[in-house]
C-alpha positions, 0 to 999 in steps of 0.5 A: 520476546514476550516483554516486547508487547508489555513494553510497547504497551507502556508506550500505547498512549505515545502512541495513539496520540502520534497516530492521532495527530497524523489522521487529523492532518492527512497529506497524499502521494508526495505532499506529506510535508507535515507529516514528514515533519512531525516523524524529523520531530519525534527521531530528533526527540529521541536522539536517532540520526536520519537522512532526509528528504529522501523520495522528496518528503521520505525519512530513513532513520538509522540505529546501530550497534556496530558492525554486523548485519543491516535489517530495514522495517517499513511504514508508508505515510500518505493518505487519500483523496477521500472524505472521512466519514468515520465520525471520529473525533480527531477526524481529518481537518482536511476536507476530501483527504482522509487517512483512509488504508491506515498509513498514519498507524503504520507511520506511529507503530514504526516510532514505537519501534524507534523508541524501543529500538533506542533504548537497546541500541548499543546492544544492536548486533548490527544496523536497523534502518527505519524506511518513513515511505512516501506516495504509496498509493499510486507514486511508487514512493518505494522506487524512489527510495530504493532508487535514492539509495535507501537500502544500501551504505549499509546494505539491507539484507532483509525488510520487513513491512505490516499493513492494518487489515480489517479482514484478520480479528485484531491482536492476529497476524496472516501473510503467505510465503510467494505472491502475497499481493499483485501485480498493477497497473492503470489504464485510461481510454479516450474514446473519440467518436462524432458528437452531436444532436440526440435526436439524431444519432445517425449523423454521429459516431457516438462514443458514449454507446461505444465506451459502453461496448468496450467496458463490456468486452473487456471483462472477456480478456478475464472471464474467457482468455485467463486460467480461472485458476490464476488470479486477473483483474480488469476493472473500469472504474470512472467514466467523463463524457458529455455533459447534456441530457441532449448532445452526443458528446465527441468524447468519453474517457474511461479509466481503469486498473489491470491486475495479475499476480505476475507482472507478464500476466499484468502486460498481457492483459495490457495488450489485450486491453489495448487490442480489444479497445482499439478494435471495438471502437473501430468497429463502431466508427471510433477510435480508441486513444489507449494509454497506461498512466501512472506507475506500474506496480510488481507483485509483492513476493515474500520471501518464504524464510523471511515469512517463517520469522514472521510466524515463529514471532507471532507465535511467540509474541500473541499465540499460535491462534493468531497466526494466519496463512492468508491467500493472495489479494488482488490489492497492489502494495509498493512494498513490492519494489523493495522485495525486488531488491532483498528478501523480506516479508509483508505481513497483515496486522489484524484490526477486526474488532466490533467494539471498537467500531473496526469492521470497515474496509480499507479505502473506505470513507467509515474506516476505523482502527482498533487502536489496541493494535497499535502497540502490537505492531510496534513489538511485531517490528522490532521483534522482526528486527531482533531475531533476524540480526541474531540469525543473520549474525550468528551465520 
């Protein structure tokens, strides 16, 4: 095990310069054309079979050694709408889209792992299938690879993912058996009042002051209807409405995302939300449009075998030191929807590392990656893959 991270070492180079290229050309939810391209490019380059397009520009490659069990490892591919800051010289040539949550390192450590796992293929005791994922942040590209069949013909027993988390120091890992991510979802409401002149409110119905109650009232579905001792979220984020320092505008959208470690936590606080917005705008001569865009995402359970595994890797491959049980996060991860198909484990990949400049957080414009981690996380999937084929045949 322990020649995994030397070999993934002599390819760090490889490597980093695929990670490279992928963060200087980011693409978002379900555009990933390019990148999509450059990973049909590299498993071609390395003689692995695939299917493609899967989930409109999704990849799943496929190496196998014969009959035996099926072991599937993730990466998701999709940046974000957001202006990169990080001063990096191989910094996004794409102005307002950044690779902003790591997913060009996720995409890279998972071709490490494919050329590793070719040059053990014929002694595979089973089948690795690699899961190139679209539309992570927010189109449940997940779904839709599960949905088009990506975990079955061979079926998936077991599925393994990582995410670069800058809360962890680097050449470390932390996940946690159960809810490890949560349950989310979006919400927008259009709050239509009465506009007109400022000087004179009384002749409207105002909606802005209105929104200004319903953010407010909102967060008592958290602080006062929730057990304090199990995790919820109710966060308003934008608000449009009006466009003069002198109109009362007619209408004022807000958007916003609801969050719980369980999905019937997440729906409840949905009604209430929707309950609370109706009525506070009624209760102020409005009215509240309550919709819920988007895809809603379950909360990501591991499977505590499967995060056993992960552990006795880790241990193995970088020391007891730099494992870590982490507690639950309130971010969403449609790594979930596969975990609701077969057991597996998400894991943190840590890349705190002050000299390298890797202190930012996630969805940050100043994001840096510790690209010593890199290789570590190519070894971590395919020692994943390893030891849960071994186990799984040897039941």
């Amino acid at each position: 095990m322990s020649n995994l991270l030397t070999e993934a070492r002599a390819i760090k180079d490889w490597i980093v310069a695929l990670r490279r290229e992928l963060h200087r050309y980011p693409e978002t939810c379900y555009e990933e054309v390019r990148t999509s391209a450059l990973v049909r490019r590299t498993l071609d380059e390395l003689h692995i079979p695939y299917r493609a397009p899967l989930a409109q520009t999704g990849v799943v490659a496929t190496l196998s050694g014969g009959p035996g069990p099926c072991i599937a490892l993730r990466a998701d591919m999709d940046a974000l709408p957001i202006r990169e800051e990080s001063g990096e010289p191989f910094s996004s040539t794409i102005d307002g889209k950044m690779h902003a949550c790591g997913h060009d390192c996720h995409t890279a450590m998972l071709l490490g792992a494919a050329r590793l796992l070719k040059q053990r293929e014929s002694s595979l005791k089973g089948t690795v299938k690699l899961f190139f994922q679209p539309a992570e942040e927010g189109g449940a590209g997940g779904r839709k690879l599960c949905e088009e069949g990506a975990m079955d013909n061979p079926s998936v027993q077991r599925i393994f993912g990582l995410h670069v988390w800058p809360d962890i120091p680097s050449q470390s890992i932390g996940s946690r058996p159960g809810a490890f991510l949560a349950a989310a979802g979006e919400i927008a409401i259009t709050i239509l009042g009465k506009g007109g002149h400022a000087a004179a409110p009384h002749r409207t119905c105002d909606p802005v002051m209105t929104a200004a109650k319903v953010i407010c009232e909102l967060q008592t579905i958290v602080s006062r209807e929730c057990d304090p001792l199990e995790p919820a979220v109710a966060s308003l984020t934008s608000i449009h409405g009006g466009a003069a320092f002198n109109v009362i505008p007619q209408e004022v959208r807000l958007l916003g995302t609801i969050r719980s470690q369980t999905l019937p936590g997440m729906l409840a606080l949905r009604q209430r939300a929707a309950e609370i917005a109706t009525q506070v705008a009624a209760a102020n001569r409005c009215t509240a449009r309550v919709e819920f865009p988007g895809n809603d995402y379950p909360p990501t359970h591991n499977d505590a075998h499967c995060w056993n595994v992960a552990q006795k890797i880790g241990r193995e491959l970088l020391g007891a030191d730099h494992v870590h049980e982490v507690p639950p996060v309130m971010g969403g991860e449609d790594f979930a929807f596969y975990l609701q198909h077969k057991p597996g484990v998400f894991v943190a990949l840590g890349i705190r590392n002050e000299s390298a400049g890797s202190i930012h957080g996630l969805h940050t414009p100043k994001f840096k990656m510790d690209e010593d981690t890199l290789p570590t996380g190519t070894a971590l999937h395919v020692a994943f893959a390893l030891e849960s084929l071994d186990e799984l045949q040897s039941r």
